[in-house]
C-alpha positions as CSV (number, residue, x, y, z in Angstrom):
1,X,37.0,-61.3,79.6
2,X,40.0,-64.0,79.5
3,X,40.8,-65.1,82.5
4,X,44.6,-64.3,84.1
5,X,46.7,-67.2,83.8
6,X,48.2,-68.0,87.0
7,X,52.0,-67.2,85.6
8,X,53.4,-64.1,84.6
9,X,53.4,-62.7,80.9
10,X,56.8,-61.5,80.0
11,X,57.6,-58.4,77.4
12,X,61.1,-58.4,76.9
13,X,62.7,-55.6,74.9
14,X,65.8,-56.9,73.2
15,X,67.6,-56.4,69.7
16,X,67.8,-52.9,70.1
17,X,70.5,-51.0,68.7
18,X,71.1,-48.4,71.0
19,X,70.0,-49.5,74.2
20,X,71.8,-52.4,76.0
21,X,71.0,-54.0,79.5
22,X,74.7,-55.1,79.2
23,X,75.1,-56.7,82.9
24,X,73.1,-56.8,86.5
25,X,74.0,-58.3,89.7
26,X,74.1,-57.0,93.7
27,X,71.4,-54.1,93.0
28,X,72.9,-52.6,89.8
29,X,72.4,-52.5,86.4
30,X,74.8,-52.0,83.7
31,X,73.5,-50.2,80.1
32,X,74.2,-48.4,77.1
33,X,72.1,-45.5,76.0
34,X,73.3,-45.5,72.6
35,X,77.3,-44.5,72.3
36,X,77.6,-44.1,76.7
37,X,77.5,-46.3,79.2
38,X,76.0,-46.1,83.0
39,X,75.7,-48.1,86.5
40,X,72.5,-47.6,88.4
41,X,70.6,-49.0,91.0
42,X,68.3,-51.9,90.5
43,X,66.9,-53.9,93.6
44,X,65.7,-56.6,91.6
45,X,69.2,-57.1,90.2
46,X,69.9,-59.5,93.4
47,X,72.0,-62.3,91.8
48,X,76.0,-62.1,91.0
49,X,77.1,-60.1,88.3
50,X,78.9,-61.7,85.2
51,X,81.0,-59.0,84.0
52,X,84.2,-58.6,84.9
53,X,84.4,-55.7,87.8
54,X,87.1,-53.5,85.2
55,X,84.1,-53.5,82.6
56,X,81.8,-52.2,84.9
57,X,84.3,-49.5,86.0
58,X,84.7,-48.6,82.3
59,X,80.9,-47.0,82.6
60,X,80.7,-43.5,81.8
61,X,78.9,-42.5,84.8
62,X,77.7,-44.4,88.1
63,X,74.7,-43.0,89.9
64,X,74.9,-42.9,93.7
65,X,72.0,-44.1,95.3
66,X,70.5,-41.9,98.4
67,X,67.9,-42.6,100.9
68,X,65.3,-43.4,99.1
69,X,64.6,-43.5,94.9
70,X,64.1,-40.1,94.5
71,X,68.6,-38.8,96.0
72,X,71.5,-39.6,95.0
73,X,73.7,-38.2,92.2
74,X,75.9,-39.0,89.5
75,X,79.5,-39.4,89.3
76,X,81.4,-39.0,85.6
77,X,83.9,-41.2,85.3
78,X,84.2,-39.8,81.5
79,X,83.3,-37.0,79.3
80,X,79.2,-36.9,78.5
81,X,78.0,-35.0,77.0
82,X,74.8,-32.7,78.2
83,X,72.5,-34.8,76.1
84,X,72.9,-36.8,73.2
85,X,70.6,-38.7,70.3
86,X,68.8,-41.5,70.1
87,X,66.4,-43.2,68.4
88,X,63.9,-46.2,67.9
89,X,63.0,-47.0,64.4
90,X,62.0,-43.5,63.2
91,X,61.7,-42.3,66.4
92,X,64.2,-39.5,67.6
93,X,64.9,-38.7,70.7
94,X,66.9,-37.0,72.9
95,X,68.5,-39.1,76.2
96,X,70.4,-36.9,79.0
97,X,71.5,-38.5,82.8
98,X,69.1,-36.4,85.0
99,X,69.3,-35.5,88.6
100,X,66.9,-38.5,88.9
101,X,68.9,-41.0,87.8
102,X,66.5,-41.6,84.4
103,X,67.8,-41.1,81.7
104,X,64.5,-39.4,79.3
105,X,63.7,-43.4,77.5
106,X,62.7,-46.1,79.8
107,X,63.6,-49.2,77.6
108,X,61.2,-51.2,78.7
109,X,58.3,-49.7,76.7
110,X,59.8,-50.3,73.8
111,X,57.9,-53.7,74.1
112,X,54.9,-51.8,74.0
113,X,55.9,-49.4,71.3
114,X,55.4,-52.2,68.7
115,X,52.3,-53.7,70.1
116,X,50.7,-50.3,69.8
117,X,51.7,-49.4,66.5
118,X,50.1,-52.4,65.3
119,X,46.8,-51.7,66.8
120,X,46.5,-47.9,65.5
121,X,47.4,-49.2,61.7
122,X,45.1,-52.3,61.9
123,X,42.4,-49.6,63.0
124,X,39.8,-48.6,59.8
125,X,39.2,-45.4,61.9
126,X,40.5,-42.8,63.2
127,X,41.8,-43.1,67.1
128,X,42.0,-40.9,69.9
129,X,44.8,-41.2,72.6
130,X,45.1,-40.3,75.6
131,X,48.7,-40.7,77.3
132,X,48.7,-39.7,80.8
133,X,52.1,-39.6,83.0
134,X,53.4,-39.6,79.0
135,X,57.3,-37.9,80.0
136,X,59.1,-37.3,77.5
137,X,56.6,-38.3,74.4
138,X,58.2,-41.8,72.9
139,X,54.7,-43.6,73.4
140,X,53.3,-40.1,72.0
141,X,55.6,-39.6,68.7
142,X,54.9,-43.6,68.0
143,X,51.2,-43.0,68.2
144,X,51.4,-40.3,66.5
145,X,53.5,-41.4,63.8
146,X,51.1,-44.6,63.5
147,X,48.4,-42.6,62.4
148,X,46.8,-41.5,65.8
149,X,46.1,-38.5,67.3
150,X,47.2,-38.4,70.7
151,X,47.1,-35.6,74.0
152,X,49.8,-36.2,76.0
153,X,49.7,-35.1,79.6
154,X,52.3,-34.8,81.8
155,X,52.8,-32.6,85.3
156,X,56.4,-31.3,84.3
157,X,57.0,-28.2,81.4
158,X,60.6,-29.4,81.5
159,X,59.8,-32.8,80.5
160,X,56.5,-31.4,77.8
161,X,59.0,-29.1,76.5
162,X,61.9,-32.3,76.3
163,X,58.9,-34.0,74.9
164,X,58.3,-31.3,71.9
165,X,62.3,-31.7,71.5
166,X,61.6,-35.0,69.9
167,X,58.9,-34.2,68.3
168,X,61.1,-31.8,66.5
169,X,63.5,-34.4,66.1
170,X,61.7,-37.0,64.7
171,X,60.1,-34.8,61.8
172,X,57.0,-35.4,63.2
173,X,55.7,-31.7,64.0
174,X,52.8,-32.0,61.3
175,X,51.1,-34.8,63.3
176,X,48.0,-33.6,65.6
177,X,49.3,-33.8,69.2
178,X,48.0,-32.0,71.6
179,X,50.6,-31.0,74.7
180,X,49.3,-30.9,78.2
181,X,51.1,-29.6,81.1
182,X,48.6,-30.8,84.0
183,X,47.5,-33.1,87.1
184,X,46.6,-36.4,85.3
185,X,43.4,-36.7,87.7
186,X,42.7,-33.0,87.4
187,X,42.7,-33.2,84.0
188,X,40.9,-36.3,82.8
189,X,37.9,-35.8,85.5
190,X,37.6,-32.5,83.2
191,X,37.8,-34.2,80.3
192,X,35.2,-36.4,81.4
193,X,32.8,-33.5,82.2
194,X,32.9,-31.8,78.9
195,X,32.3,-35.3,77.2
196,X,35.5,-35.5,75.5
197,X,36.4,-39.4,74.6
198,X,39.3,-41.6,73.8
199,X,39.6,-44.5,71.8
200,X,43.0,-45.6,73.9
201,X,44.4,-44.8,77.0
202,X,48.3,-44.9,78.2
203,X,48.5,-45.0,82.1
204,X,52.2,-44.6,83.2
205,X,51.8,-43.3,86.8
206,X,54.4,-42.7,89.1
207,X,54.4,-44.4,92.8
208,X,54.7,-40.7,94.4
209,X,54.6,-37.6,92.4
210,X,53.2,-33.7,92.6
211,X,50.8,-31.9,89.7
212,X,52.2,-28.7,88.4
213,X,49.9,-27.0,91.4
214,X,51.2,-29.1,94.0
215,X,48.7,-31.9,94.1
216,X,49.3,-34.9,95.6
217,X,50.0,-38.5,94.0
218,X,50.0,-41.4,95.7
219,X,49.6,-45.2,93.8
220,X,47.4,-46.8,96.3
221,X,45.5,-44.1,96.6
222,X,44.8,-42.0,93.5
223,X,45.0,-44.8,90.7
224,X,41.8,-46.0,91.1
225,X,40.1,-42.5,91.4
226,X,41.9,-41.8,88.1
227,X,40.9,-45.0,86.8
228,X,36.9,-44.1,87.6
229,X,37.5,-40.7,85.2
230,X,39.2,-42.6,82.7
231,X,36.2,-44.9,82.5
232,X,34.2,-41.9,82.0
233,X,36.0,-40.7,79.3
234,X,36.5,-43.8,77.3
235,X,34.3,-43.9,73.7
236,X,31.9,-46.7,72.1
237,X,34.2,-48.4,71.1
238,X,37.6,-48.6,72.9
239,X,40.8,-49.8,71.3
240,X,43.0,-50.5,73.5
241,X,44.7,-49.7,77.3
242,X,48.2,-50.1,78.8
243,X,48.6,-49.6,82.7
244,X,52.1,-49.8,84.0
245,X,52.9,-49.5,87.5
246,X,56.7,-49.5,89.0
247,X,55.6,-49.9,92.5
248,X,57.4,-52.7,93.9
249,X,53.7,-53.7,96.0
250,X,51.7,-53.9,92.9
251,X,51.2,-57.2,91.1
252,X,50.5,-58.2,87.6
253,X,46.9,-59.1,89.0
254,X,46.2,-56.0,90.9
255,X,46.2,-54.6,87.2
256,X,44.6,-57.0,85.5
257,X,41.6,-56.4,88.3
258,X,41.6,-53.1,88.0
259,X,41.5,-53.3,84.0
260,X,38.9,-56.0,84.6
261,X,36.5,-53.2,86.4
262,X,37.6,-50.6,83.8
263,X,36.4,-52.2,80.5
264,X,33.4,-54.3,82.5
265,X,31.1,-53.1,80.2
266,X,33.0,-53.8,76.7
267,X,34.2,-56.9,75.1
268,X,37.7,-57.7,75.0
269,X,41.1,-59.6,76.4
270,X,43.2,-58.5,79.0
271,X,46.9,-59.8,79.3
272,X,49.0,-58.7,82.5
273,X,52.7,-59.9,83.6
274,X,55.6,-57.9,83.5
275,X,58.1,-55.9,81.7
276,X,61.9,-56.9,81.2
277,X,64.9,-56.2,80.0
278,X,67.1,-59.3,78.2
279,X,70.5,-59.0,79.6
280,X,73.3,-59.2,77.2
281,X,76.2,-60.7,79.3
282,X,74.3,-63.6,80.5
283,X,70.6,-63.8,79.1
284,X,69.1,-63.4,82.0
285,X,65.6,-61.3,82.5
286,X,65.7,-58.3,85.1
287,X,61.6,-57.5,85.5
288,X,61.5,-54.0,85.7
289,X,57.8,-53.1,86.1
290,X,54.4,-54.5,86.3
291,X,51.5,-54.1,83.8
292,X,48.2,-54.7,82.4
293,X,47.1,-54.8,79.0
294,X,43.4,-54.5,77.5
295,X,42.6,-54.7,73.8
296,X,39.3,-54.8,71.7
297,X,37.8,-58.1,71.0
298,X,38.9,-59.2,67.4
């Protein structure tokens, strides 16, 4: 294994036609999802904004922060419609402003979409996903459109059927994906029992969240119990593994550890930082999640 340098590794998404981080400053963020624009919430956003305040006020809708992440609600400031097209490359998708304040594409990933593709063409075999926490199937329809073959598990049949949506969209309904509505833990400690394996793994857990039979996430405590099955279920010869974690108490290193344990027995390079977003007003980076990366040994 490499060992982690002591500074952060930074994927930035950027150049993206229809996404924008168009401003941030005092806890908000200001982006376009393609054609619409919207204010939300962003801690990390703690410096001054450089926007004007009348272009910020222009934003199509501004979501209301609550409590905690999980309330709050929208306000429309113009017409939206219920949900609306995008699309990254030949990817399709649909984006709508949900009662949770995301949107159906976190733009962050797309730093990873590229990255992944890469390693599923440059493959001489074939490769097995497995996408866990995968929401509305972006990772999924680029695997899958790369040449793998991917099973995508998620807890929510809204957000497996929104997933199947774009998979529709993109033209991509000939490609073999297998659709999962399911308990991520539940279902890969199964997977490990009937000796199913994966080539790849995509771990994209929440910090708090409920299986479709009310079982109980919590970071801390489940990810390295799912972790232990997904080392049980990985093959010979693994490709590759991206772990992202949006908890504010999880660092960089805490992943790269916990990769470090996963892959102990197999030969290969891990690289951990974080994700951002480049801001357009001002160029500045607003980190919007931790994560670790593992690939094969070249």
């Amino acid at each position: 294994m490499s060992d982690f340098k002591t500074h952060s590794d930074v994927l930035i998404t950027e150049n993206w036609r229809d996404y924008e981080l168009l401003d941030s400053g005092d806890g908000l963020k200001f982006e376009r999802f393609g054609p619409y624009t919207f204010v939300r919430p962003e801690p990390q956003a703690m410096w001054r904004p450089k926007l004007a305040e009348k272009e910020w006020h222009g934003a199509h809708a501004v979501f209301q922060g609550g409590d905690d992440e999980e309330s709050g609600g929208w306000s429309f400031n113009k017409p939206l419609p219920a949900r609306w097209e995008m699309h990254w490359g030949d990817i399709r998708f649909f984006a709508e402003a949900t009662p949770f304040r995301h949107l159906g594409v976190f733009p962050e990933h797309a730093a990873q979409w590229k990255w992944m593709t890469a390693q599923v063409q440059a493959a001489t075999r074939p490769i097995n996903v497995l996408n866990l926490f995968a929401y509305t199937g972006i990772s999924t329809l680029t695997l899958a459109a790369a040449g793998a073959q991917v099973t995508h598990v998620d807890a929510s049949k809204k957000v497996v059927a929104w997933a199947r949506e774009n998979q529709t969209l993109s033209s991509l309904n000939e490609r073999p994906v297998r659709w999962i509505i399911d308990d991520a833990l539940k279902f890969t400690q199964r997977a490990a029992r009937r000796g199913t394996r994966y080539d790849a793994l995509i771990i994209d857990p929440p910090k708090f969240g409920r299986g479709p039979k009310g079982e109980l996430w919590k970071l801390h405590e489940s990810l390295p119990l799912l972790l232990q099955a997904c080392g049980e279920v990985l093959s010979d010869q693994p490709l590759f593994a991206i772990l992202t974690a949006y908890a504010v108490k999880v660092s960089p290193l805490s992943l790269y550890h916990l990769l470090e344990d996963l892959f102990s027995g197999h030969s290969g390079q891990i690289r951990a930082g974080e994700m951002a977003l480049r801001e357009k007003s001002g160029g500045r980076l607003l980190a919007t999640s931790a994560y670790g990366r593992w690939e094969q040994s070249k």
